[in-house]
N, C-alpha and C positions, 0 to 999 in steps of 0.2 A: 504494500500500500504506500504511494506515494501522499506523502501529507501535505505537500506544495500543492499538485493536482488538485486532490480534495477541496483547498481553500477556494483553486480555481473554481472548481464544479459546484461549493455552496453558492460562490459569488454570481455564477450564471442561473441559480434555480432560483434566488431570492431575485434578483435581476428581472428575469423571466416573468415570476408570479406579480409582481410589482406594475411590471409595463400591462402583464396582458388584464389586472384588474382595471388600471386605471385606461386601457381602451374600452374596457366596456364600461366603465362608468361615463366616460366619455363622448362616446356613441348612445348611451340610451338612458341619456338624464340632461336633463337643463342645470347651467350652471344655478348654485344659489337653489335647487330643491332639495328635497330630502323625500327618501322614505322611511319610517318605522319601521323597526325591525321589532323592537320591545320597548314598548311606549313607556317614557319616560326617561327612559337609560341608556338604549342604543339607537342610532340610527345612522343609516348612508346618508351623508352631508356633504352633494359635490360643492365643492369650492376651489377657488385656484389661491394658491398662498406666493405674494411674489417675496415673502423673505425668507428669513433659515426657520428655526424653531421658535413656537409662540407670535411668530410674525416679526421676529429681529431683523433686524437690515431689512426692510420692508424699501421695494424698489431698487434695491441695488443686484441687481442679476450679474452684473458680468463679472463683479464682483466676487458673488457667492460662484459662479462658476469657475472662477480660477481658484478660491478657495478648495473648492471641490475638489479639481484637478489635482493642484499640488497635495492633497491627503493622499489622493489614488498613489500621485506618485510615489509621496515616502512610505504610507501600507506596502505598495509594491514590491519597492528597492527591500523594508526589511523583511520581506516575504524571501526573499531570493538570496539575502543573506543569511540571513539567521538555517541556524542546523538543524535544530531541535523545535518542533509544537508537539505540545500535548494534544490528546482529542478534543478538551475543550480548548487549545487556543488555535484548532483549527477553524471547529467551528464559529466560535465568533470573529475571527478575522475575517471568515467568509460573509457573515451574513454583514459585519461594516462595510466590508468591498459591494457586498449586493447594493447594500441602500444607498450608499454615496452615488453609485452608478445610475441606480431607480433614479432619484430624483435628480442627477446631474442632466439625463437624458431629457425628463421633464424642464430643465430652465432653456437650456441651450432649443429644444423645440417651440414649448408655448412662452418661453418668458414667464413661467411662473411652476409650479406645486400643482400638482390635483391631490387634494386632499379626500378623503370621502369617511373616514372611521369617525363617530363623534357618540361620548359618551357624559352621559349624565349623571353625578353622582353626586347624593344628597343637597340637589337643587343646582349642585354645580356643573357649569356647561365648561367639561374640559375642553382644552385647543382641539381641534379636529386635524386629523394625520392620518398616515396612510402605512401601507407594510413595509416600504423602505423605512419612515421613519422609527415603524420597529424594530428594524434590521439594525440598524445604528443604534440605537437605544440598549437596546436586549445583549447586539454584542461587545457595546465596550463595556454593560455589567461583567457577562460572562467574559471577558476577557483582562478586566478585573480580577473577578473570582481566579482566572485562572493563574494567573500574577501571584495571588496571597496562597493557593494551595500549592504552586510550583516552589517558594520560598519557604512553607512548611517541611516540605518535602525533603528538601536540601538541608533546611536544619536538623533535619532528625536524620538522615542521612550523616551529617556530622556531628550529632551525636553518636550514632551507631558506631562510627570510625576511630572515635576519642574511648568509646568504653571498649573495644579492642584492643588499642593501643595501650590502655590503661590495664587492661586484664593480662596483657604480653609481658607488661613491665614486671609485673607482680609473678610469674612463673623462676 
């Protein structure tokens, strides 16, 4: 199993499911409608967002698209340097690569976001996103997570190494 690959191949599935929701929302909704899905809580909310997250840099597209860019780039580069991922620092490197790509393809096409996920919780109307911005989201937690349990790992590994040495000393 190549793990470089892998990263590749989440990056095109999250990619993939991203573009082909947001062509069908595209194709069979009016911007600014909604439908119910579970009234009160969920609903598909097309919108177009022309800034980053929450609406930041609102208007500045070419902007956010070279920002965009250059993440791809350096994700990339330490993709092709680095030796070692775990399973989970493939998969979340993958699903970052997916989203950045989701919505980089969405500015540089419409100049803006198709947003459509909007949830409702205890009266509050959160920002409305879409599965790219999952993909970013979800993977730099899990690529977090996988940060704090890779440095676990190495510690106790160097514990393990030091109570050998220490048990060798003592023979």
């Amino acid at each position: 199993m190549n793990k470089k690959q892998d990263i590749y191949k989440i990056t095109a599935i999250v990619l993939m499911l991203d573009q082909f929701i947001k062509i069908i929302i595209n194709h069979n909704m009016k911007l600014n409608t909604h439908i119910d899905i579970i009234p009160n809580f969920f609903s598909i909310f097309y919108v177009r967002n022309t800034g980053a997250a929450f609406s930041i840099l609102e208007d500045n597209t070419i902007f956010l698209v070279i920002i965009s860019a250059v993440f791809v780039v350096l994700i990339d580069r330490y993709i092709k340097k680095e030796e070692k991922f775990s399973k989970l620092g493939v998969i979340s490197l993958g699903m970052i690569m997916g989203g950045i790509f989701g919505n980089l393809i969405d500015r540089i096409i419409h100049h803006s976001v198709i947003d459509y996920l909007s949830f409702t919780v205890l009266e509050y109307n959160f920002p409305i996103f879409n599965l790219a911005d999952i993909g970013i989201t979800v993977g730099v937690a899990l690529y977090i997570l996988s940060l704090i349990l890779e440095r676990n790992t190495q510690d106790d590994d160097t514990k393990n190494i030091r109570g050998i040495n220490n048990r060798s000393k003592h023979r």
